[in-house]
N, C-alpha and C positions, 0 to 999 in steps of 0.2 A: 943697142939701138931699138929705139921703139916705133912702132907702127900700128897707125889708126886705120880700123877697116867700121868701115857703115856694115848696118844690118842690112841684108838682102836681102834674104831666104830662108827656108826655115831651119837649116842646119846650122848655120849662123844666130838664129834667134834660138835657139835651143840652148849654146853653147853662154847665151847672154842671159838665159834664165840660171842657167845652172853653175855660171861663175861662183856664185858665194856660196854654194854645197861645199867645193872642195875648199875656198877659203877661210874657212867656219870650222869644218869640218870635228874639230878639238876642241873648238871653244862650248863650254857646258854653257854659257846664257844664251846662245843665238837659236833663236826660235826658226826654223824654215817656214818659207809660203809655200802652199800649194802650187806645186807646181800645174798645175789644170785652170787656177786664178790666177798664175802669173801668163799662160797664154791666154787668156780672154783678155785679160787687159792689158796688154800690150799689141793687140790684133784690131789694124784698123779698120777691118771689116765688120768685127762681131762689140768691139765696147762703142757704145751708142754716144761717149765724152770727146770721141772722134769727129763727131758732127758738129764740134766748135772748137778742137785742138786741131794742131800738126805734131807732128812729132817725129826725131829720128833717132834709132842708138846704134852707139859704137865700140867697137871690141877696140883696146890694149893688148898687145902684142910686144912681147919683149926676148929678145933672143929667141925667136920663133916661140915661144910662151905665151897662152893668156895670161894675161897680166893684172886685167882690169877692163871695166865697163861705165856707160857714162847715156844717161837718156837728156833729148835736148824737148822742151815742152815750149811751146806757144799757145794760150789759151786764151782763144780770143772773146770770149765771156767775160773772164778776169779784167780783159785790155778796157773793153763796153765799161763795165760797172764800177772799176776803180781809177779808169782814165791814166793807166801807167803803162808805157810800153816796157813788160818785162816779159823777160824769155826764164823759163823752169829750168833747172838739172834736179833728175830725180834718179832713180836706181843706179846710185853712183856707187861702185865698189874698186879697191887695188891693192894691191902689195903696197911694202911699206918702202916703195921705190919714189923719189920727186921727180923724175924726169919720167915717170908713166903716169900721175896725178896730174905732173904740169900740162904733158900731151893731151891728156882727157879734158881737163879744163881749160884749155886753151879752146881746143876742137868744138867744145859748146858753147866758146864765146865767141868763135869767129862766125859760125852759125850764125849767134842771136845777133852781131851783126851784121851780117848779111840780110839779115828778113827784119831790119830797120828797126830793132830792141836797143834800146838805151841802156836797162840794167840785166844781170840775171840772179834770179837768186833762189834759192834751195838749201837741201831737199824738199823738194813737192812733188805730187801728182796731177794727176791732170783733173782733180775734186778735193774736197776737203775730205771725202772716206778715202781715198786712200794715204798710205804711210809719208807720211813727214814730219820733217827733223832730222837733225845729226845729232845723234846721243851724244853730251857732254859731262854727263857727271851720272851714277851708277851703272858703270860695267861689267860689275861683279852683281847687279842681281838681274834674274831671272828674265829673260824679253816675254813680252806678251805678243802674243798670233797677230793684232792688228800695227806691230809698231816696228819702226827699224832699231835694229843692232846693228854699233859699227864697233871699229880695232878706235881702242884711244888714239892713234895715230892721224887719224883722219883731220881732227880738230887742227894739228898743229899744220899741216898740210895745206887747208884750204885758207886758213890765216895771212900762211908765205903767198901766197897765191893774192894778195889784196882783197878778199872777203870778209867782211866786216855782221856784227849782231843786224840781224832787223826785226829779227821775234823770237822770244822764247817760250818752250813749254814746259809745264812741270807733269810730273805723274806718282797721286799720292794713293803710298800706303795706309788702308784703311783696316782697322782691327772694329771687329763686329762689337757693339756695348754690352753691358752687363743687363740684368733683368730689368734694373731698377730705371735706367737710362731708358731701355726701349719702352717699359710702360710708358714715360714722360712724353715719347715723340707717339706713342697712341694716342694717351689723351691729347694732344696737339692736332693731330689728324681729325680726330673724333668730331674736337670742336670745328675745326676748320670744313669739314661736311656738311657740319651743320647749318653752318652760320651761312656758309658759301653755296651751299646745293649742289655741293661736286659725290660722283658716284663712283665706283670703282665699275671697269668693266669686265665681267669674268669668262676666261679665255678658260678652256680646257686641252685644245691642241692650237696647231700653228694655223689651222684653218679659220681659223675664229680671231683672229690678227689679219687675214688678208683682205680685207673688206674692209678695213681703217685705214691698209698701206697709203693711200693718196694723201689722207687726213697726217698721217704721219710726216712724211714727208713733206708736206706743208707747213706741219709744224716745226718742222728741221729747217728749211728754207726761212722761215719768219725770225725764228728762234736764233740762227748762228748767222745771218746776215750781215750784222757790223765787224764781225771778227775776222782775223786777219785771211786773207789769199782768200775769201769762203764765194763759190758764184752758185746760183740756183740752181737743185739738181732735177733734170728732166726731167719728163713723165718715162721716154724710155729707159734713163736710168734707172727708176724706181723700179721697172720692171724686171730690168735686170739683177738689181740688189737681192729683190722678195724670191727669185731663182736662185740667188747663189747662196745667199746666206739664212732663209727662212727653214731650212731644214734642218740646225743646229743652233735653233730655240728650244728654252726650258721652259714651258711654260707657269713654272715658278719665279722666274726671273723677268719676265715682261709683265707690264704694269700701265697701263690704260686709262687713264682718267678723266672726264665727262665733267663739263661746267651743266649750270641750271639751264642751259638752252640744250643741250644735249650733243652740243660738238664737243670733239675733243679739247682738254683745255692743259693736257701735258702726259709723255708719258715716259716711260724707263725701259731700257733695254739690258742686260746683263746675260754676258753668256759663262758659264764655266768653262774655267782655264783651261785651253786648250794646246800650252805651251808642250808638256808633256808627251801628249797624244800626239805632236805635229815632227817634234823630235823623237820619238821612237819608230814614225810612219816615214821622215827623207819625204815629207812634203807630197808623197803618196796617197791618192782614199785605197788604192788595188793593190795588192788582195788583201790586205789588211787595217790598211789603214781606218778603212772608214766604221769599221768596229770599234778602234781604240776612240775616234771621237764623238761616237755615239755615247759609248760608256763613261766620257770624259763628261759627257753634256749631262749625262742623267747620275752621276752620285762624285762630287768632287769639294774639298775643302779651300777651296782658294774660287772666287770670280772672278771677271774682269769687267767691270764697268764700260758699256760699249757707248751708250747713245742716251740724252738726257734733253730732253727740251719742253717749254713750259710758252705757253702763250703769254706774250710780254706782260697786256694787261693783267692776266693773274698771278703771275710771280709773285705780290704780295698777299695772295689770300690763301693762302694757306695748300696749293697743290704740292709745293715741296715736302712739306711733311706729309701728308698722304701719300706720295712716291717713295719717301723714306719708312716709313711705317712697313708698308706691303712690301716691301721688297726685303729689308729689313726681315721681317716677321717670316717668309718665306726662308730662307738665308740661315736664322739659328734654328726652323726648324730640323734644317738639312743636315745642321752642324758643321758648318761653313766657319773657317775659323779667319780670314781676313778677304779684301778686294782692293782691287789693283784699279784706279782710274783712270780712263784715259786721259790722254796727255790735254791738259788745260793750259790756258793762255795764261800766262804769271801775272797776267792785270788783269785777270778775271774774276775779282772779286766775290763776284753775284754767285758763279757756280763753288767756290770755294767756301763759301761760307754755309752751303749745304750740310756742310762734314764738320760745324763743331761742335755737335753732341757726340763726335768720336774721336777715339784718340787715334791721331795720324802722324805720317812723317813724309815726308818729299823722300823719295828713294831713288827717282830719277829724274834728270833735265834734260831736256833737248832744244835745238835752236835751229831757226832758219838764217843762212847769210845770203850777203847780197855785194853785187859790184856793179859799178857803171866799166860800163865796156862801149857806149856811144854817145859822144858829146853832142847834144838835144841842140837842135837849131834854136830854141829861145831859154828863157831862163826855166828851170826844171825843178819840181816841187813836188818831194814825196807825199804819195797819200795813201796811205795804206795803214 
């Protein structure tokens, strides 16, 4: 028999952060979160996406067993901008049981209808940084610190369930070029400097990025606006991000670039893979951990492609090679031998076509589904 319990308190949301420690536990690709970032954001006092979510989770219970967990997401930003009553599931994890997946997904559908949602669909988060997708195709290689891993079982699970594609993402294997390659995408750079009056900005630590953060995140906001579930990230957000995440910068791997007016006109973010360091630390920085990802950040043969955005009107003058050049050139002098991108939209062309002076391979897919769970008082028209 199984049994749904709501989160209450913190002993209960402890037990729903740490669900997938032990269900993981053997599998060598599952990358752990911090756990210290899995309570900020899921704390609706301290994550500032609170101030236009709702949000509830729930523990699976099976023969007095945790079984399984299930977050239900309402974001009513999402609802504003793309005019779709849909309700989220996101840190959905379960044994490879149907009658504890069905509980769980039922229990987030009876929610979204209850609070007047037509569809629901997932995995998401309550933003575009955080983890979504249900991994469907490479489970055998390695997760990356910002992405989910799930049991292939999942897929066949939420299918029976009447869940249906509404997005997918790819996430491509990138091998570093040879000499002769990288000179090409310099002079490319070179010219496009020139011609265009874009400049590099030279960062020596993380403090020297923090004083572009707004301009950044402006540019994230502009840049990923038509893409899929994407809503504007707040200024408290942003404050929140440049705390959490701006101390496990390399400042080899951020890249800054200046049009002729002197605003930002795109820039790069890459952090060294941190997959290692996250699985040897159990999702810990204390008392060890936050050494292993220190040392992960500062001498490592693998990146992970974090964050990429270019100001619409210069996407064709030439600042993708400029971000490719410098990042690049940083990268072999490391002796970095491949990068890991984040996961991109399969119809995303524009950012895809960044990577064909390398030689790459899709190594992973993931997908968003979706269901109607409340039939719409008039005729209903996805737009997303």
């Amino acid at each position: 028999m199984v049994k749904i319990i709501k989160v209450e308190n913190q002993r209960q949301l402890n037990a729903f952060i740490k669900f997938p420690f032990n269900l993981y536990k053997d599998n060598p690709y599952w990358v752990p979160p911090l756990i210290m970032d899995e309570k900020f954001t899921l704390n609706k006092h301290k994550n500032p996406a609170f101030e236009f979510c709702e949000a509830e989770l729930w523990l699976a219970y099976k023969d007095g067993q945790l079984a399984g967990r299930i977050c239900g997401i309402i974001n009513h930003s999402y609802i504003k901008k793309w005019g779709n009553s849909y309700a989220r599931f996101g840190w959905v994890d379960f044994i490879d049981d149907y009658e504890v997946s069905g509980a769980l997904f039922a229990t987030v559908e009876k929610w979204a209808k209850e609070k007047g949602m037509e569809y629901v669909h997932g995995p998401l988060g309550f933003c575009d940084l955080d983890k979504e997708g249900m991994l469907v195709e490479g489970f055998e290689e390695m997760g990356t610190f910002i992405t989910i891993y799930n049991h292939p079982y999942y897929m066949k699970h939420i299918e029976t369930y009447g869940y249906k594609k509404d997005a997918e993402w790819i996430e491509i294997d990138i091998t570093l070029p040879d000499e002769e390659t990288a000179a090409k995408i310099t002079a490319l750079a070179n010219r496009a400097k020139e011609k265009y009056g874009l400049s590099v900005v030279p960062l020596k630590s993380s403090k020297d990025v923090i004083p572009y953060a707004s301009e950044v995140f402006d540019l994230l906001n502009k840049g990923y606006e038509h893409l899929y579930g994407v809503v504007p990230i707040t200024d408290k957000q942003v404050k929140a991000y440049v705390k959490q995440f701006f101390s496990f910068l390399n400042m080899d791997y951020v890249c800054l670039i200046k049009g002729p007016d002197g605003k930002l006109a795109g820039f790069g973010v890459i952090v060294p893979s941190l997959s290692e360091a996250s699985q040897k630390s159990g999702g810990r920085l204390l008392p060890f951990g936050f050494m292993r990802f220190i040392k992960a950040v500062k001498k490592n043969d693998i990146l992970d492609l974090y964050l990429v955005a270019i100001k619409p009107e210069l996407r064709s003058k030439g600042v993708p090679y400029v971000l490719l050049d410098e990042l690049t050139k940083s990268a072999l002098k490391n002796g970095v031998a491949k990068a890991i991108a984040s996961p991109e939209l399969e119809t995303n062309h524009a950012v895809q076509s960044m990577w064909r002076s390398y030689e790459t391979r899709i190594h992973r897919r993931r997908r968003c589904y979706i269901k109607q769970v409340n039939l719409p008082d008039a005729d209903h028209s996805q737009n997303s």
